[in-house]
C-alpha positions in Angstrom: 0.0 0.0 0.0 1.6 3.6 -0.4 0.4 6.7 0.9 0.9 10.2 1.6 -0.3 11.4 5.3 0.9 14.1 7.6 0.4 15.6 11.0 -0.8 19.8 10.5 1.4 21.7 11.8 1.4 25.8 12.5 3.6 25.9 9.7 1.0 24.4 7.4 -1.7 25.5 8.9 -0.6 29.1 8.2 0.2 27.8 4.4 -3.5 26.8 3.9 -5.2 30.1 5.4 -2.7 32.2 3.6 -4.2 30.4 0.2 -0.3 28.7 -0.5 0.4 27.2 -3.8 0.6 23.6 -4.5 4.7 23.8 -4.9 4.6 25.4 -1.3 2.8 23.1 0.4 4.7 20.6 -1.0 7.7 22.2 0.3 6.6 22.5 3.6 5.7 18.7 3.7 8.8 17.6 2.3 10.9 20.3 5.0 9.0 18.8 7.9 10.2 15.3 7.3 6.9 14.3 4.3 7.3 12.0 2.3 5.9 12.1 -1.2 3.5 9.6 -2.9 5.2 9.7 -5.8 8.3 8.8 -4.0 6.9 5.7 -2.1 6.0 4.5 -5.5 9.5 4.8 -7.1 11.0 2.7 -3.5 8.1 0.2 -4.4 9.1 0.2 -8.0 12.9 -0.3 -7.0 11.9 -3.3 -4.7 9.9 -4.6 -6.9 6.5 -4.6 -5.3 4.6 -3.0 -7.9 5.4 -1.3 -11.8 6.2 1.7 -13.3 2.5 1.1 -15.3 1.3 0.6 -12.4 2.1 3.2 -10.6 1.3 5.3 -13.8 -2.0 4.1 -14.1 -2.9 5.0 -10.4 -1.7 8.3 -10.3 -2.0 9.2 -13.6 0.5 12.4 -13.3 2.9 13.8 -15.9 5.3 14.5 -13.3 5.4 11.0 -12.0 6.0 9.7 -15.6 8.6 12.0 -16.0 10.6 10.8 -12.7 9.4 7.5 -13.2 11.2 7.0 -16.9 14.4 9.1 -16.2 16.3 6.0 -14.7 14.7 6.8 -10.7 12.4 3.7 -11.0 15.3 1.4 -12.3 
């Protein structure tokens, strides 16, 4: 199973009443230890517990395609 979940902080919790972007909240995720969906996918692929179509097909993102064919799901 992968999955994205994290405890609100003040730090986000400021983020979402102050209307933040997408690219900043994903910053503040990532800066207060988040892990990414898309990078639980690329481990899984890289262990071998699921594929890159897979994966594709469930999240159905350009930007995962992107990291998934540049050699990071290898």
């Amino acid at each position: 199973m992968l999955l994205e979940a994290m405890v609100l902080n003040e730090e986000m919790r400021r983020a979402i009443l102050n209307r933040a972007d997408r690219t900043t909240l994903e910053e503040i995720f990532i800066n207060n230890g988040g892990i990414t969906l898309v990078c639980h996918a690329i481990a899984a692929v890289k262990a071998g517990q699921t594929t890159r179509e897979e994966v594709l097909r469930v999240l159905g993102s350009a930007d995962c395609a992107t990291v998934l064919y540049n050699n990071q799901g290898d």
